[in-house]
C-alpha positions in Angstrom: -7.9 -13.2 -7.0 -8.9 -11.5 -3.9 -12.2 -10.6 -2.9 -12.1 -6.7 -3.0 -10.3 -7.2 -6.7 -13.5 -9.4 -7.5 -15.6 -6.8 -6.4 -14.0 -3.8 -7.7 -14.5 -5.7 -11.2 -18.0 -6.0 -10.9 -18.3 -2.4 -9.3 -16.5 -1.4 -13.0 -18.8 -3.8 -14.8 -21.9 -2.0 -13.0 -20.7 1.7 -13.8 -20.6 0.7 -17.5 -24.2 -1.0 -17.8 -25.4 2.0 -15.9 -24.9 4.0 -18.5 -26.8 2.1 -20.3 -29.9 0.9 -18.8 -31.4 2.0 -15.5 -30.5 0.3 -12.1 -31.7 1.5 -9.0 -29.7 2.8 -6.1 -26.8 2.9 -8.5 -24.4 5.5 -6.8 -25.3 3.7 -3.5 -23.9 0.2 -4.8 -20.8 1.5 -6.4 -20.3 3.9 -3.6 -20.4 0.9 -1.0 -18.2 -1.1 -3.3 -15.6 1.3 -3.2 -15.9 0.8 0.8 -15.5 -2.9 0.4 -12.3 -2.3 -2.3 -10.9 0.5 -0.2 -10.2 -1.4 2.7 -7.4 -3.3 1.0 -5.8 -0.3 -0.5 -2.3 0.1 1.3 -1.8 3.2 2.8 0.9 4.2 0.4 -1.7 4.6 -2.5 -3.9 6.8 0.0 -2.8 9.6 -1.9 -3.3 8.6 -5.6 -6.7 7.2 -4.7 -8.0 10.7 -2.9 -6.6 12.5 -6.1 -8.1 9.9 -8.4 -11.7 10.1 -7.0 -11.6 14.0 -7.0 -10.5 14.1 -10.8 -12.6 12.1 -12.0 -15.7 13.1 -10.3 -14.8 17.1 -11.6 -14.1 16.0 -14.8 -16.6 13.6 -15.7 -19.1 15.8 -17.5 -16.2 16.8 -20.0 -17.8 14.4 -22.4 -21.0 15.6 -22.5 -20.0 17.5 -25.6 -18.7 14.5 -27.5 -21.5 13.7 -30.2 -23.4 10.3 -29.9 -21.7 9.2 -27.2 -20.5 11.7 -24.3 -23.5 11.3 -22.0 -22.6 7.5 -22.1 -18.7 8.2 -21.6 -19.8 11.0 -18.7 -22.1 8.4 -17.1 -19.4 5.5 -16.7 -17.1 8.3 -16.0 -19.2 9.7 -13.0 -19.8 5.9 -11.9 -16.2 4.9 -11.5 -15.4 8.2 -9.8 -18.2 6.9 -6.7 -16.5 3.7 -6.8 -13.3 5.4 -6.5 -14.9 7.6 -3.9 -15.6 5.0 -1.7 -12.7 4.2 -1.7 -11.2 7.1 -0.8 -13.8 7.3 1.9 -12.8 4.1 3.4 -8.8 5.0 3.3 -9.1 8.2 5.2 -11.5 6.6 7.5 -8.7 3.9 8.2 -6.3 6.8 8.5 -8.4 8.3 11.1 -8.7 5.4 13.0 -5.3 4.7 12.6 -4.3 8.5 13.9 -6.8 8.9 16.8 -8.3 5.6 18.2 -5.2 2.9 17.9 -3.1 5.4 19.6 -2.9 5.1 23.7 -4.0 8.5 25.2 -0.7 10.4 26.5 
């Protein structure tokens, strides 16, 4: 098992027991494990993972309204969608790089 998988597990781990108790700098730690896990993305999945972190960040407070348990499932929600952020972060700043700075100036 690779190193980003191992971190995108406990990034997953995290978002759920922050819904649950209080851990500082949250959003920051998820948001920089997404970095970590989004380097090893291939380009190929850019797209799916962009989409994926915009969904689920916009739709993450559509549990509020479940009883007993919707803030929970809107917290861990919101949580994976910085993970998934990060990641997305990290796979358009490759394709930046990629676009602009590996390319010899004409």
């Amino acid at each position: 098992m690779s190193v980003s998988k191992v971190i995108g597990l406990i990034g997953l781990a995290i978002a759920i027991l922050g819904a649950f108790i209080a851990i500082p700098y949250l959003d920051l730690a998820l948001l920089i494990a997404g970095l970590i896990v989004g380097w090893s993305i291939a380009r190929e999945d850019s797209v799916r993972v962009i989409v994926t972190a915009l969904a689920l960040t916009a739709f993450a407070h559509n549990f509020d309204v479940v009883p007993a348990i919707g803030t929970y499932l809107s917290s861990i929600i919101a949580s994976i969608g910085f993970l998934t952020a990060g990641a997305a972060l990290m796979l358009m700043l490759r394709n930046i790089y990629a676009r602009f700075l590996s390319k010899s100036a004409p």
